[in-house]
N, C-alpha and C positions, 0 to 999 in steps of 0.2 A: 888278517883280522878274523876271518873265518876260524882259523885253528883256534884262535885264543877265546872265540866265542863257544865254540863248541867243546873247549876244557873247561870254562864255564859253565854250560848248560850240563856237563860231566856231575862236576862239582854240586851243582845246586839239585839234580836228580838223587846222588847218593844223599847229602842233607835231607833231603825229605822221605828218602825211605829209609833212613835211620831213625827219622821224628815218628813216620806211623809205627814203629815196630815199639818205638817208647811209648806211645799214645795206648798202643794195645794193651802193652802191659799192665802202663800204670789201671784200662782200663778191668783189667783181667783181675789186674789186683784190690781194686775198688770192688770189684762181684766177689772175691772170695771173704773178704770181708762183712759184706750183707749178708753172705751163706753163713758165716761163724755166728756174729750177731743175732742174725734170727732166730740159727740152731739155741741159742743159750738163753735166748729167752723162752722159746716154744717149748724146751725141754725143762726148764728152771721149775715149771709146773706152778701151779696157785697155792699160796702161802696156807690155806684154808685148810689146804689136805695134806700137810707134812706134818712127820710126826712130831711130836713135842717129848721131852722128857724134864719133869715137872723139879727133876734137882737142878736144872741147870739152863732152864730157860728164862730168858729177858721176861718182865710184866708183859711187854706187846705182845709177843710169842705165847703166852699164855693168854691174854684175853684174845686169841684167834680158836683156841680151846669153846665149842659151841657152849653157850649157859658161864663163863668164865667174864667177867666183867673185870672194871680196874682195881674193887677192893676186895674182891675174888683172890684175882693175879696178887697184891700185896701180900694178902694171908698165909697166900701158900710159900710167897718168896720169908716173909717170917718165921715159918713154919719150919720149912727146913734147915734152919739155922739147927733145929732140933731134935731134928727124925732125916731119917733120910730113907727117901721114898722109893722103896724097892716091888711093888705091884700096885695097884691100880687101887685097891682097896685102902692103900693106907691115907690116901688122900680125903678118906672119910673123917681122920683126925683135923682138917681142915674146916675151921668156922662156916658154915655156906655153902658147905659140899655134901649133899646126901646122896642117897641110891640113885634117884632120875638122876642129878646132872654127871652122876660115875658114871653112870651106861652112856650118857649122850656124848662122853667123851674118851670113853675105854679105845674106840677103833683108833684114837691118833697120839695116844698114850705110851711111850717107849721107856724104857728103864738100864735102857744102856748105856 
């Protein structure tokens, strides 16, 4: 009885150090996980401070644009149906857009 006990307790020793080496894992792979995630949001950065380029941005994308409201954003999505907006300046041909709100929005203005 003894042998058959003790290929038992054999038995049930390796079962369990086979389960913590999975348990690691899986936990090791749960923290890589949290590491990625967090990395993509902490890096994704604030929508506030990315550039926008004014032929090819959504209306939301555009009223994140400081001084750009929703019938702002409209105007300009109209607009380009008929100009296409190659510097900063030409956004002046936009109803609602004069020299303050070009400056207050020149630094997140891209044309590429």
């Amino acid at each position: 009885m003894s042998e058959k006990f003790d290929e038992f307790l054999a038995q049930r020793e390796a079962a369990q150090k086979s389960s913590g080496r999975t348990q690691r894992l899986i936990l090791i792979g749960l923290g890589l996980v949290f590491v990625v995630v967090f990395a993509f949001v902490a890096l994704r950065g604030d929508p506030n401070t990315r550039p926008v380029n004014p032929n090819t941005a959504s209306a939301s994308q555009l009223e994140s644009l400081p001084g750009i409201g929703p019938v702002i954003a409209q105007e300009i999505i109209s607009k380009r149906a008929e100009v296409k907006f190659s510097k900063p300046e030409d956004l002046m041909k936009v109803k609602g857009i004069g020299k303050a709100h070009l400056e207050k929005m020149r630094p997140r203005l891209t044309f590429e």
